[in-house]
C-alpha positions in Angstrom: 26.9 63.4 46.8 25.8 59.7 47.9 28.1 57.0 47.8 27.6 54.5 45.6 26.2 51.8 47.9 23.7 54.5 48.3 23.1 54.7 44.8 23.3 51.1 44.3 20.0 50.2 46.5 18.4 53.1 45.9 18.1 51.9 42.2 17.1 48.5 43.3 14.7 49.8 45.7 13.1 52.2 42.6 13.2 49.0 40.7 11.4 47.2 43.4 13.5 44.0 43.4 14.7 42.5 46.2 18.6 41.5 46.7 18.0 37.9 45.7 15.7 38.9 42.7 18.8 41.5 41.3 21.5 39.0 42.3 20.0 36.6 40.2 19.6 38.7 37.2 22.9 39.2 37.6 23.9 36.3 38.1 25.7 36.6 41.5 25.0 35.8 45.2 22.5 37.6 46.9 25.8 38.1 49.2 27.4 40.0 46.6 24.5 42.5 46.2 24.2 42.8 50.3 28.2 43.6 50.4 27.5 46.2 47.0 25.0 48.5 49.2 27.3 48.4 52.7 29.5 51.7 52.7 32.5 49.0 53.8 30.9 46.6 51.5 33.2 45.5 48.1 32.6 47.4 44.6 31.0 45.6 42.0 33.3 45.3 39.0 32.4 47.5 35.8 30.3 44.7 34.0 28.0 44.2 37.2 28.1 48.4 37.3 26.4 48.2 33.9 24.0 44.9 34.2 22.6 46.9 37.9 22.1 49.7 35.3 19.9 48.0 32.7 18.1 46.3 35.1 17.6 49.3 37.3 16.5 51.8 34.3 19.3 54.3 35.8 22.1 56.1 34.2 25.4 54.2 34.4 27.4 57.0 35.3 25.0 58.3 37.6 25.7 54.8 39.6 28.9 54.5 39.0 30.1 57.6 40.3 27.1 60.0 40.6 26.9 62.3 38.5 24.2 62.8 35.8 20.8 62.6 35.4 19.5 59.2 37.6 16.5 57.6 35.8 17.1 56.6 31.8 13.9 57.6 30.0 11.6 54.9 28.9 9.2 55.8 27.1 7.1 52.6 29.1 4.5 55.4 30.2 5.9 55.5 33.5 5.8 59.2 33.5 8.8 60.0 31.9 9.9 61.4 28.3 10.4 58.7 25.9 13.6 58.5 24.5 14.5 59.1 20.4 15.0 55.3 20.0 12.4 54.0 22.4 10.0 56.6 20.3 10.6 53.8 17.1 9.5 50.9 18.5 5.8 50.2 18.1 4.3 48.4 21.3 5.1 45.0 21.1 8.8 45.8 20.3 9.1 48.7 23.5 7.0 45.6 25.4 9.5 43.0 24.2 12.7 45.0 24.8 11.5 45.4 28.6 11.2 41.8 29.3 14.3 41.2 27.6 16.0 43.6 30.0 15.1 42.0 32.9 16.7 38.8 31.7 19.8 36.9 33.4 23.1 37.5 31.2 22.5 33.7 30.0 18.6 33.9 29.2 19.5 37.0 27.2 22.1 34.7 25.3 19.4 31.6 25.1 16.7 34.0 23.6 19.6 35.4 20.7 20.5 31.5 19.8 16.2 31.3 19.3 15.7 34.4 17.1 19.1 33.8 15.1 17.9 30.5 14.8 14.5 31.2 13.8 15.7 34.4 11.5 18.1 32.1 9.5 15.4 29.0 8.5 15.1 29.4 5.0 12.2 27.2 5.1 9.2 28.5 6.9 8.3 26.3 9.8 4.6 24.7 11.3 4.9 24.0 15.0 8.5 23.3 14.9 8.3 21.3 11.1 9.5 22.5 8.1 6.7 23.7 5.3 7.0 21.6 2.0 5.7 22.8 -0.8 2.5 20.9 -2.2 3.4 18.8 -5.6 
């Protein structure tokens, strides 16, 4: 079995980012990510565990401890099986979803605020003004 810090660039690698471009994401040090992949390196803590996941597209337990089934299927025509839920989405939404996973923690949050705020107008908006109804 490899260790983790193995697992942990082999995933970035797959992913083809670099350390800066996953550290970012993540919203650590490229430091950080260098010390994750070195056998005498630290361990990330369980929250980074899951962010190198999603941005990976690998099993979190598979990285975390290595057991499982690596790749998560993503039904993004990258020659695996699509999974149930990614088999509901049309295009745009499965298109959508992947840019949203390769967001930083805080760009995720930034792009909820928009859509909450834009789900909740009650009056339809035209480039950024509110509609009013013709008398």
């Amino acid at each position: 079995m490899t260790e983790m810090p193995s697992r942990i660039r082999k995933a970035r690698q797959a992913s083809r980012l670099t350390q800066a471009e996953l550290a970012g994401r993540i919203g650590v040090k490229r430091s950080a990510v260098t010390q994750w992949e070195q056998v005498d390196g630290t361990t990330p803590s369980i929250r980074h565990l899951i962010e190198i996941a999603e941005y990976t597209g690998v099993h979190l337990e598979w990285l975390a401890v290595g057991r499982g089934p690596e790749r998560m299927a993503t039904g993004a025509g990258e020659g695996m099986e699509a999974s149930p839920e990614s088999q509901l989405l049309d295009e745009e939404e499965r298109a959508l979803l992947q840019r949203f996973r390769r967001l930083s923690m805080s760009k995720r949050r930034n792009v909820l605020d928009m859509l909450e705020t834009m789900g909740s107008a009650s009056t339809p908006l035209v480039h950024g003004q509110p509609l009013s109804p013709k008398l």
